[in-house]
C-alpha positions as CSV (number, residue, x, y, z in Angstrom):
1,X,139.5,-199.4,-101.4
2,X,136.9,-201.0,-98.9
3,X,133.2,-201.8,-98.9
4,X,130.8,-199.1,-97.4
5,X,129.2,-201.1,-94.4
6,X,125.9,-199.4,-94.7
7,X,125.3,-199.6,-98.4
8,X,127.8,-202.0,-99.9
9,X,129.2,-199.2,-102.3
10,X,133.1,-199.0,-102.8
11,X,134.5,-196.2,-100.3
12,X,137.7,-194.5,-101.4
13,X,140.4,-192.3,-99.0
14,X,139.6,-189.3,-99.2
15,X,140.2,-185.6,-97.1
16,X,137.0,-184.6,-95.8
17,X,135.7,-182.1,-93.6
18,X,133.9,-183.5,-89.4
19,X,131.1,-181.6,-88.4
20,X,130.2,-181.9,-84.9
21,X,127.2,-180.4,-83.2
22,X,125.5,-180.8,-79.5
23,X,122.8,-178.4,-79.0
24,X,124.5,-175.0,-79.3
25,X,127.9,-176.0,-80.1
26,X,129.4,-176.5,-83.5
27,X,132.5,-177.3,-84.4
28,X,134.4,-178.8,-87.8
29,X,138.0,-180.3,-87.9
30,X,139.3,-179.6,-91.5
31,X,141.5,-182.3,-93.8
32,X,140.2,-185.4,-91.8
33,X,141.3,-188.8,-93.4
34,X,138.5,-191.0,-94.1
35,X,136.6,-193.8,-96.3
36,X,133.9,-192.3,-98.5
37,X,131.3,-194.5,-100.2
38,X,130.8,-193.4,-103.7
39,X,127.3,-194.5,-103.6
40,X,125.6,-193.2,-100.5
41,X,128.2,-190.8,-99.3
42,X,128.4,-192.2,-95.7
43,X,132.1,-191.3,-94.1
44,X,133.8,-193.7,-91.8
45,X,136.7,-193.1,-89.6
46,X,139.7,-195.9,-88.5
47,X,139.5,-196.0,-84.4
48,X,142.5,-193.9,-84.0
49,X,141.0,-191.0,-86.6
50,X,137.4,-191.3,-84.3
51,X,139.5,-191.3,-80.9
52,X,141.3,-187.8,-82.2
53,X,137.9,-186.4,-82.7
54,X,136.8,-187.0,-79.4
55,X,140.2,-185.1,-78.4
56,X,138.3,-181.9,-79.8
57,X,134.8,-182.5,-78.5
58,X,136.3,-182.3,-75.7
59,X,138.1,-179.3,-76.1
60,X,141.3,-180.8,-75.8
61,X,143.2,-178.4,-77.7
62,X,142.9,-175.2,-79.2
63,X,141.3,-174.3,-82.6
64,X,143.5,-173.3,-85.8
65,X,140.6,-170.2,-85.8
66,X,137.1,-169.4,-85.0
67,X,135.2,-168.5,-87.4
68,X,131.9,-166.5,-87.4
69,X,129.1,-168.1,-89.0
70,X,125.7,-167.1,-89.4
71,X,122.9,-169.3,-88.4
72,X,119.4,-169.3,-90.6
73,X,115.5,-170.7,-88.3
74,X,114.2,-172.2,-91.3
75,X,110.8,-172.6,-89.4
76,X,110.9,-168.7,-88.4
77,X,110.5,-166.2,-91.3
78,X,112.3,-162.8,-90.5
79,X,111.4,-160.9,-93.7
């Protein structure tokens, strides 16, 4: 266990789920090791985990799949 450096809370291993988005592109890597602070939340990555995830932003490799997902305008109302 480690010490979150944003809130001081106790951050545990865990799996989680990267999201990454730049204007119109999304994408999320699945299983991703890193420390989660059980107080605020906040996920942070070792420098080899963070240099991997670069690897896909720039579209280093190829996806496992694509998946289609459908995207909501909160601020536009299409009732």
């Amino acid at each position: 266990m480690s010490k979150c450096v944003f809130c001081g809370g106790k951050a545990v291993s865990k799996k989680v789920t990267f999201v990454y988005e730049s204007e119109d592109r999304f994408f999320f890597v699945k299983h991703v090791p890193a420390a989660v602070c059980n107080k605020c939340g906040e996920k942070t990555y070792t420098p080899k985990v963070t240099e991997e995830l670069l690897k896909y932003a720039k579209e280093e490799s190829k996806p496992a799949k694509i998946a289609r997902v459908p995207v909501f305008n909160f601020a536009v109302k299409t009732l």
